[in-house]
Biopython code that builds the backbone (N, CA, C, O; Angstrom):
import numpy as np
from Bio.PDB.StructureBuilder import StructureBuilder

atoms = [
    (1, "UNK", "N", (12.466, 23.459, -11.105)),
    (1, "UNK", "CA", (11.217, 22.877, -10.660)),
    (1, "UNK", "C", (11.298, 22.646, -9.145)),
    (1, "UNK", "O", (12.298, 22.159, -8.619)),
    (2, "UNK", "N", (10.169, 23.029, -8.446)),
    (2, "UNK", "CA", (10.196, 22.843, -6.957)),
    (2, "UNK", "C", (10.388, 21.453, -6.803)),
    (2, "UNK", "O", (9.989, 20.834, -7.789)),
    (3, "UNK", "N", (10.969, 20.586, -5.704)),
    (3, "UNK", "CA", (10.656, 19.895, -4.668)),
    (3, "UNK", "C", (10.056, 19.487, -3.648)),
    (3, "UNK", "O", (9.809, 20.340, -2.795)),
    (4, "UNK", "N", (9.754, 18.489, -3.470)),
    (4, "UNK", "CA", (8.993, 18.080, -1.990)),
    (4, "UNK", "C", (9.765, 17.206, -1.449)),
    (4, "UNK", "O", (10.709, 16.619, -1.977)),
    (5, "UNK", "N", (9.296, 17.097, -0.198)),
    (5, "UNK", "CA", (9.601, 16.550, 1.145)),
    (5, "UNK", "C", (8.267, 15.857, 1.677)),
    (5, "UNK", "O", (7.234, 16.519, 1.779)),
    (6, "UNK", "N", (8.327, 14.286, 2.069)),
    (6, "UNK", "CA", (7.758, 13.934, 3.140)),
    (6, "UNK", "C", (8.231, 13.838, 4.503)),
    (6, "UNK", "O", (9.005, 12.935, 4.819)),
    (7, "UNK", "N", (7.674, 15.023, 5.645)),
    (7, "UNK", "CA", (8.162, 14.590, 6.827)),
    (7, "UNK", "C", (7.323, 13.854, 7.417)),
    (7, "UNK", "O", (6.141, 14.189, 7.499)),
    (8, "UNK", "N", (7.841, 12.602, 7.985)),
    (8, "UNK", "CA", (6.550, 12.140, 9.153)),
    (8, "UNK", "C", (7.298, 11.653, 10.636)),
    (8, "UNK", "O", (8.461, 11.805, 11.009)),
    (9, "UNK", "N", (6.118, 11.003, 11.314)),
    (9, "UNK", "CA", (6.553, 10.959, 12.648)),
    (9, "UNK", "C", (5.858, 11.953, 13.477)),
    (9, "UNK", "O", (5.759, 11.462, 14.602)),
    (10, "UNK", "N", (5.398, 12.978, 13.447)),
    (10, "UNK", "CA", (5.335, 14.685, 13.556)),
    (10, "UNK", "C", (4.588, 14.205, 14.758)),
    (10, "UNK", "O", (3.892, 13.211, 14.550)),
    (11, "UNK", "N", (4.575, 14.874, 16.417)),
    (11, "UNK", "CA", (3.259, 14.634, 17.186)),
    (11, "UNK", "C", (2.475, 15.066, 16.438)),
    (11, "UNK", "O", (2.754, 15.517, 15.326)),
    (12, "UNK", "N", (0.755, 14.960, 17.198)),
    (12, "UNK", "CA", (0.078, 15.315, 16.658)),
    (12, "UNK", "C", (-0.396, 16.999, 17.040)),
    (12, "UNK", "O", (-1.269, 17.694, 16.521)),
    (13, "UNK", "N", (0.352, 17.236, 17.908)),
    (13, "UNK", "CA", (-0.203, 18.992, 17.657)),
    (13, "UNK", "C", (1.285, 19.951, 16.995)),
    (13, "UNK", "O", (1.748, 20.871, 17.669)),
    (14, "UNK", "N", (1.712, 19.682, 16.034)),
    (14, "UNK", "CA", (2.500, 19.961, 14.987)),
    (14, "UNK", "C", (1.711, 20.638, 14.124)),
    (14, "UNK", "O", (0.883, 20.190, 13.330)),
    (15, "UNK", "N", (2.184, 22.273, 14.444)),
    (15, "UNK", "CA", (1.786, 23.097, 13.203)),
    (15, "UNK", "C", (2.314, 23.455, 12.078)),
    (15, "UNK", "O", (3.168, 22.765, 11.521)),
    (16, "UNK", "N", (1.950, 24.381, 11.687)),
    (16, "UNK", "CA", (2.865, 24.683, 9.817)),
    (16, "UNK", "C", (3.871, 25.744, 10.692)),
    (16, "UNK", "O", (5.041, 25.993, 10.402)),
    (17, "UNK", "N", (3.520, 25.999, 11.216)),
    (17, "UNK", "CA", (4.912, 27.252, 12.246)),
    (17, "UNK", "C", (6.201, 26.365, 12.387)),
    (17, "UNK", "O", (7.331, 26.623, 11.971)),
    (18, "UNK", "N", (5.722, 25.156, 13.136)),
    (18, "UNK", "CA", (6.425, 23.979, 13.735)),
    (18, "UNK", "C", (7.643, 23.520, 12.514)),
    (18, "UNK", "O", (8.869, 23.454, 12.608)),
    (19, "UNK", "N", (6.783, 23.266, 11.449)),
    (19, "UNK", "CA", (7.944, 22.410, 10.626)),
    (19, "UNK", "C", (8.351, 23.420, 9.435)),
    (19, "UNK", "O", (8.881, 22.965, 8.421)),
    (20, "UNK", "N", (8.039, 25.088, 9.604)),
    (20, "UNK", "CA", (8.751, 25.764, 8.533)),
    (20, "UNK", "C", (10.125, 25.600, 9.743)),
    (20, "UNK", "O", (11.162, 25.042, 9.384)),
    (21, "UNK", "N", (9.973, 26.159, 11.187)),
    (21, "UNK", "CA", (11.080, 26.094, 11.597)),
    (21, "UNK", "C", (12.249, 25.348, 11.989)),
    (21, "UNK", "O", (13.338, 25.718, 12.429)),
    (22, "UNK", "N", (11.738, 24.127, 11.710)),
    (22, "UNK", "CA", (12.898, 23.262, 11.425)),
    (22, "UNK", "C", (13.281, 23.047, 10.745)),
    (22, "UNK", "O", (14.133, 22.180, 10.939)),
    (23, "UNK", "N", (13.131, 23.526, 9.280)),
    (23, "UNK", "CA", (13.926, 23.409, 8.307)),
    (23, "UNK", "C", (14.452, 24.956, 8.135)),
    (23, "UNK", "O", (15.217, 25.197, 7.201)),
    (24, "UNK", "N", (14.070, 25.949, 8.979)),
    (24, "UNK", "CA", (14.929, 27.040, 9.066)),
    (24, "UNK", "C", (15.640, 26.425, 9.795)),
    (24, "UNK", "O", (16.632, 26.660, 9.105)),
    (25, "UNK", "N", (15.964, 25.939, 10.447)),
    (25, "UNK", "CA", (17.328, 25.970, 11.854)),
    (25, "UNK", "C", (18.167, 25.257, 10.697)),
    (25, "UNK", "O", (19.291, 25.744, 10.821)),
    (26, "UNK", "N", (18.200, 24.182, 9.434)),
    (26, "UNK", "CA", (19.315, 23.850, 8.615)),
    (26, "UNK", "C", (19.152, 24.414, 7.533)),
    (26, "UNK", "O", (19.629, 23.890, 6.527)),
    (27, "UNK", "N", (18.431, 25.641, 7.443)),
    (27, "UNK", "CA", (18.901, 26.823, 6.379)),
    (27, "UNK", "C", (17.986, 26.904, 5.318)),
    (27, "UNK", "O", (18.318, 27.735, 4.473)),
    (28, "UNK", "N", (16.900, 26.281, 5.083)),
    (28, "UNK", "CA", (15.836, 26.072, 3.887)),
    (28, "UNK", "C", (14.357, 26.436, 4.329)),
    (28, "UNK", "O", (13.651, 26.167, 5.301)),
    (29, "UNK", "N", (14.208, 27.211, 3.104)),
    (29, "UNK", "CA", (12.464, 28.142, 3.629)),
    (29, "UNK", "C", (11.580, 26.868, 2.210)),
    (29, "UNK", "O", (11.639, 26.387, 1.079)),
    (30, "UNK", "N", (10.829, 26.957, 3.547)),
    (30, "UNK", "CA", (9.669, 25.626, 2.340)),
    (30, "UNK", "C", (8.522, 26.399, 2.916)),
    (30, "UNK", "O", (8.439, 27.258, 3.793)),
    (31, "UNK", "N", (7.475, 25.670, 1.948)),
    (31, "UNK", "CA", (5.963, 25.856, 1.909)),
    (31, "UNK", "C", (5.129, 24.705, 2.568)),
    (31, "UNK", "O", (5.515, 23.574, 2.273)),
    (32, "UNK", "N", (4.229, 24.782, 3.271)),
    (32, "UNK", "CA", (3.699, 23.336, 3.414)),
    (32, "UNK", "C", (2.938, 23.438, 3.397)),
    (32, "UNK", "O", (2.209, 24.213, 4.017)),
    (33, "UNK", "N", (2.620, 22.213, 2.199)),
    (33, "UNK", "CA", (1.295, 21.927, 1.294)),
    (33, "UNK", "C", (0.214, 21.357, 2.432)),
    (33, "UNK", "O", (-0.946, 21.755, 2.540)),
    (34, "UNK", "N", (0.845, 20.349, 3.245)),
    (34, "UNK", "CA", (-0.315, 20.051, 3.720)),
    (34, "UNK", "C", (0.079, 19.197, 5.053)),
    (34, "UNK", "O", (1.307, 19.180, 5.124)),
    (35, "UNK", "N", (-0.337, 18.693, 5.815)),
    (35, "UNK", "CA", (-0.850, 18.274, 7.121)),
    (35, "UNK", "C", (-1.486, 17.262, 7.581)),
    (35, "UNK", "O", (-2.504, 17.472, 8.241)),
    (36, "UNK", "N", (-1.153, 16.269, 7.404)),
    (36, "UNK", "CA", (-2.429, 14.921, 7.500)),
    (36, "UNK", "C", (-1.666, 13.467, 8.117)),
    (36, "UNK", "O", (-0.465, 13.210, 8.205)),
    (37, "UNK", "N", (-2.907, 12.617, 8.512)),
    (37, "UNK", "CA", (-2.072, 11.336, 9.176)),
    (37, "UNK", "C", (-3.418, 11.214, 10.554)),
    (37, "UNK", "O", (-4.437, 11.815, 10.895)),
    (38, "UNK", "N", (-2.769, 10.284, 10.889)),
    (38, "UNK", "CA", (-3.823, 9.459, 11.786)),
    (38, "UNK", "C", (-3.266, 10.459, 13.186)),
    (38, "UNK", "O", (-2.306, 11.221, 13.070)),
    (39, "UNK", "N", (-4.079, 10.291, 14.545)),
    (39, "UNK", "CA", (-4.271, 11.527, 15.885)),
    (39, "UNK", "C", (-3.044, 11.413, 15.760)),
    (39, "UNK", "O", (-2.459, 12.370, 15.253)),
    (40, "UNK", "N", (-2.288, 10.277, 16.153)),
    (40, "UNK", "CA", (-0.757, 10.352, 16.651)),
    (40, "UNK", "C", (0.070, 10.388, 16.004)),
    (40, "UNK", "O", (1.084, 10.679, 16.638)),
    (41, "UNK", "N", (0.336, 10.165, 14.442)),
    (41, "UNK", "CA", (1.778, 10.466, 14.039)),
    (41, "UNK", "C", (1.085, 11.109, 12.742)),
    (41, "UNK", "O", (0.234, 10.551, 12.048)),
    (42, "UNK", "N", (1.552, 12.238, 12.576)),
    (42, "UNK", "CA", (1.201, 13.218, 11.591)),
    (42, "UNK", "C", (2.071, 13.266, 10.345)),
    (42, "UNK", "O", (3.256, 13.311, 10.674)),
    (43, "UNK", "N", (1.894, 13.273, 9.024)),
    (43, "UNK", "CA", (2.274, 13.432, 7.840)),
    (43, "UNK", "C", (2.854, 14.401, 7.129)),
    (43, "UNK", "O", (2.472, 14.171, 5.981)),
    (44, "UNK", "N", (3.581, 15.398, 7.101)),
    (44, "UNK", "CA", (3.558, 16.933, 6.198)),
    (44, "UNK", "C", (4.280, 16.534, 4.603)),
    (44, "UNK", "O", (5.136, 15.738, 4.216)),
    (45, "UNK", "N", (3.468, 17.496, 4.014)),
    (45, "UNK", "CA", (4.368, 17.589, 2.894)),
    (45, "UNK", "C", (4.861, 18.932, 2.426)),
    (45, "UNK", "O", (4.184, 19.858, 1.981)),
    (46, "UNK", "N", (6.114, 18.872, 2.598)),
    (46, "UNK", "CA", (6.394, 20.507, 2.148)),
    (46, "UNK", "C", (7.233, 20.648, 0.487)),
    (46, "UNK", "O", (7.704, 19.660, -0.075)),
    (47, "UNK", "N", (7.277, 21.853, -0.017)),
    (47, "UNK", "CA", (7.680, 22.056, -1.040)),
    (47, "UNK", "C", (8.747, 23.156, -0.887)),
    (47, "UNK", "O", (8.643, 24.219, -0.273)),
    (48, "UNK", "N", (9.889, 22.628, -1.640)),
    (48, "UNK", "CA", (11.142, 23.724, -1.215)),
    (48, "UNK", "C", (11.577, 24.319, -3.112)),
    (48, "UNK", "O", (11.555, 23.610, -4.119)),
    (49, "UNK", "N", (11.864, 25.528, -3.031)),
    (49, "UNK", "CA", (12.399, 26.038, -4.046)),
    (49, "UNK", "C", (13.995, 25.753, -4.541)),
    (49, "UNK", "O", (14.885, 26.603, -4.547)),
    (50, "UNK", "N", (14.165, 23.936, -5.074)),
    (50, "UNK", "CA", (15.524, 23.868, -4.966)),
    (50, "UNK", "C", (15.552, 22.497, -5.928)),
    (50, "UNK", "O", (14.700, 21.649, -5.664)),
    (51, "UNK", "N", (16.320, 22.277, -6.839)),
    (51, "UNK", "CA", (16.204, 20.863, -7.690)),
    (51, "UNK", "C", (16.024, 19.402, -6.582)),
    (51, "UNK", "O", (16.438, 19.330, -5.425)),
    (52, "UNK", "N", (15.527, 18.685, -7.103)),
    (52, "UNK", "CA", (15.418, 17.634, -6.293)),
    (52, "UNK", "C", (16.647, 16.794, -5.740)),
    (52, "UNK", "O", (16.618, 16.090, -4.731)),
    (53, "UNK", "N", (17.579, 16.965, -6.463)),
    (53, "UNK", "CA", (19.030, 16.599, -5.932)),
    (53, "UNK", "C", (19.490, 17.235, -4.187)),
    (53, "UNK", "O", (19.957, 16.819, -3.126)),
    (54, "UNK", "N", (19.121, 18.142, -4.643)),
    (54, "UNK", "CA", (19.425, 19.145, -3.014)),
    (54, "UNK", "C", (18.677, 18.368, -2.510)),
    (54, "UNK", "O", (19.213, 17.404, -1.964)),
    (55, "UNK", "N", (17.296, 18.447, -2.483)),
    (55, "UNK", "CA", (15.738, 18.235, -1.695)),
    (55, "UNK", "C", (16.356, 17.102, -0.931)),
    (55, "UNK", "O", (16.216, 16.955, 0.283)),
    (56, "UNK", "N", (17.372, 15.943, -2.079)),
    (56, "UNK", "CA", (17.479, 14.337, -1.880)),
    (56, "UNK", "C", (18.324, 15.180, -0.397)),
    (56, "UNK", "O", (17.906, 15.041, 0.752)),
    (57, "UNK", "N", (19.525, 16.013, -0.765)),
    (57, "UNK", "CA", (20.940, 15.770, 0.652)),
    (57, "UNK", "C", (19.815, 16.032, 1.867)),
    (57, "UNK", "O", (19.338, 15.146, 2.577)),
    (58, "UNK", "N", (19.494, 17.524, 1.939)),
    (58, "UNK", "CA", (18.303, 17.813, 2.660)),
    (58, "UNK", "C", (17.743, 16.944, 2.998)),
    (58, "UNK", "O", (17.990, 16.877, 4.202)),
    (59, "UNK", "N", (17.049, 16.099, 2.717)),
    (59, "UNK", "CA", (16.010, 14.913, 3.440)),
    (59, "UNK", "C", (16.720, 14.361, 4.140)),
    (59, "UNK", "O", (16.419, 14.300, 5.332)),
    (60, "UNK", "N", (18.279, 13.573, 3.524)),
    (60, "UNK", "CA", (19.320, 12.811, 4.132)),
    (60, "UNK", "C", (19.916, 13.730, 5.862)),
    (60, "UNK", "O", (20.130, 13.230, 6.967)),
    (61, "UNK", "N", (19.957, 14.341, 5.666)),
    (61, "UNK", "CA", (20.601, 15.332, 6.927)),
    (61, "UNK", "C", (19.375, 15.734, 7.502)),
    (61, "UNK", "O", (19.643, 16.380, 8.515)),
    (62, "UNK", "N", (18.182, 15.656, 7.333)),
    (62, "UNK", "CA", (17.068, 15.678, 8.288)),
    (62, "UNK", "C", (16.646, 14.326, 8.963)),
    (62, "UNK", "O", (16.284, 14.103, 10.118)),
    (63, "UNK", "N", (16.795, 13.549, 7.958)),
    (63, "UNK", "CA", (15.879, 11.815, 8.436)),
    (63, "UNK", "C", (17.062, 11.585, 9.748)),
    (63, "UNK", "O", (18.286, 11.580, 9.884)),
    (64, "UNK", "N", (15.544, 11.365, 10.772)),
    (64, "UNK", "CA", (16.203, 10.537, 12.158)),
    (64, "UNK", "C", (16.597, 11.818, 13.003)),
    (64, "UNK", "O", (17.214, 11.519, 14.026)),
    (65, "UNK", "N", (16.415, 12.994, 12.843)),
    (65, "UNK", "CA", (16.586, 14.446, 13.542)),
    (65, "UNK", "C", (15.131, 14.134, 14.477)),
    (65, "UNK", "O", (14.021, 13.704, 14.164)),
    (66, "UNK", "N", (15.750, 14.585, 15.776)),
    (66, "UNK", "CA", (14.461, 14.390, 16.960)),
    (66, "UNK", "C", (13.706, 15.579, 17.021)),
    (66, "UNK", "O", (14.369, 16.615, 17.066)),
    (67, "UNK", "N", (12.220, 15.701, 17.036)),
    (67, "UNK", "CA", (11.581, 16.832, 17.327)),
    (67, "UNK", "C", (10.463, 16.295, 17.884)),
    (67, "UNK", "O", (9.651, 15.519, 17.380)),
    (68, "UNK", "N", (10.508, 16.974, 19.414)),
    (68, "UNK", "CA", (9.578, 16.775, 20.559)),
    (68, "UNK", "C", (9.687, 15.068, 20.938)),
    (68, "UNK", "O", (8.731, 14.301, 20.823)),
    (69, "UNK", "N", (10.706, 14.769, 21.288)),
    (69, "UNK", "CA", (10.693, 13.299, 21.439)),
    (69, "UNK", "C", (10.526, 12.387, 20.432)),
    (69, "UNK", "O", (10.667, 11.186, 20.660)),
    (70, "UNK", "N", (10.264, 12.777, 19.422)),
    (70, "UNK", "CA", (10.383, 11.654, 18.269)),
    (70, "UNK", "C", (11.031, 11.536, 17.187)),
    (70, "UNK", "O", (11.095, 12.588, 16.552)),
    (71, "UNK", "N", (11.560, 10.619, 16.708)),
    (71, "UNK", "CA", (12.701, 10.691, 15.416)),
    (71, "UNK", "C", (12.222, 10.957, 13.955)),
    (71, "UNK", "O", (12.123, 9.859, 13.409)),
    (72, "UNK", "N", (11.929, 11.826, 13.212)),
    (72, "UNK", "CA", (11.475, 12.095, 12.501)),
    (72, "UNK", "C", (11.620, 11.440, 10.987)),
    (72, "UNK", "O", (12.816, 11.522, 10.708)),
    (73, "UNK", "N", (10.949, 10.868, 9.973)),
    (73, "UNK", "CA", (11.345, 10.301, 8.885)),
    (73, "UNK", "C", (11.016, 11.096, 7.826)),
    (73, "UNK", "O", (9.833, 11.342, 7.590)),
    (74, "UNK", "N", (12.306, 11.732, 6.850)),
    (74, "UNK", "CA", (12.233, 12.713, 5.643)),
    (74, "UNK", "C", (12.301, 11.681, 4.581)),
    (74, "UNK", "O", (12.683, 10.511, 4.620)),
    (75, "UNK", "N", (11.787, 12.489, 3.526)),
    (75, "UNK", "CA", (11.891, 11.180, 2.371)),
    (75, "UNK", "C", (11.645, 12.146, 1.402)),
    (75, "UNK", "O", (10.663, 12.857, 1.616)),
    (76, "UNK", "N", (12.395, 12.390, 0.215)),
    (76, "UNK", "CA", (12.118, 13.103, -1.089)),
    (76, "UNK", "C", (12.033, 12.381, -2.432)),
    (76, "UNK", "O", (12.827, 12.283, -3.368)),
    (77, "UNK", "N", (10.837, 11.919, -2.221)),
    (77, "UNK", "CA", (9.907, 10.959, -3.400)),
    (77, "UNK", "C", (10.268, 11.764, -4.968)),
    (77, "UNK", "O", (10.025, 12.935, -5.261)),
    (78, "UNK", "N", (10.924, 10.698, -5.825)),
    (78, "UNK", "CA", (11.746, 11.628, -7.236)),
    (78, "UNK", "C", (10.322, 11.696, -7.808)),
    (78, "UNK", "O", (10.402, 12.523, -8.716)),
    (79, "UNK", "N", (9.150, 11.278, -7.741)),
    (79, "UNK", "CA", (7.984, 11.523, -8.859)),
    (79, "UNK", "C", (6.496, 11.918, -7.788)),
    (79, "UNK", "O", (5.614, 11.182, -7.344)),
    (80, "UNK", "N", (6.678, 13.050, -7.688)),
    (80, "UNK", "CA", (5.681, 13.676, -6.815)),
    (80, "UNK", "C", (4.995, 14.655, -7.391)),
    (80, "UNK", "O", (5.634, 15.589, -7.876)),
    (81, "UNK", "N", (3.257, 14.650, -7.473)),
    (81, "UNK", "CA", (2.792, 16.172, -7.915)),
    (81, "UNK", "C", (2.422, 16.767, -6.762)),
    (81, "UNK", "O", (2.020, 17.930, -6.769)),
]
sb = StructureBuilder()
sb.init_structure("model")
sb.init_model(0)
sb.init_chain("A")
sb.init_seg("    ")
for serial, (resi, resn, name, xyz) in enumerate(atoms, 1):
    if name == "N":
        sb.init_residue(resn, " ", resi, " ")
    sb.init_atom(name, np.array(xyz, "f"), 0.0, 1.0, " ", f" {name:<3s}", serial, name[0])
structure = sb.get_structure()
């Protein structure tokens, strides 16, 4: 069963280009569902092809990773549709 990811923090001109490639640079191809959040700190939710156990290390080794000046917060919510 897929996984998700909440990334937030994101500036606000953060595209879907933007945050497939940061989770290419630590080795994981995701989908992202979606894009949302108030002008300045933007929301994504992506979906990765991987049990949620991984999704959990993954989030852990992303949360607090800087992109464009800001510290980013990952979070892999165990009951997500």
């Amino acid at each position: 069963m897929p996984a998700k990811l909440l990334v937030g923090n994101l500036p606000p001109d953060t595209t879907e280009s933007d945050i497939k490639n940061l989770f290419l640079e630590v080795g994981a191809e995701i989908e992202v569902l979606s894009i949302d959040g108030e002008s300045d700190k933007l929301v994504a939710t992506v979906q990765l092809d991987m049990e949620q156990s991984t999704a959990q290390v993954l989030a852990d080794r992303s949360r607090r990773r800087m992109f464009r000046g800001r510290e980013l917060t990952v979070y892999a919510p165990r009951f997500m549709k």
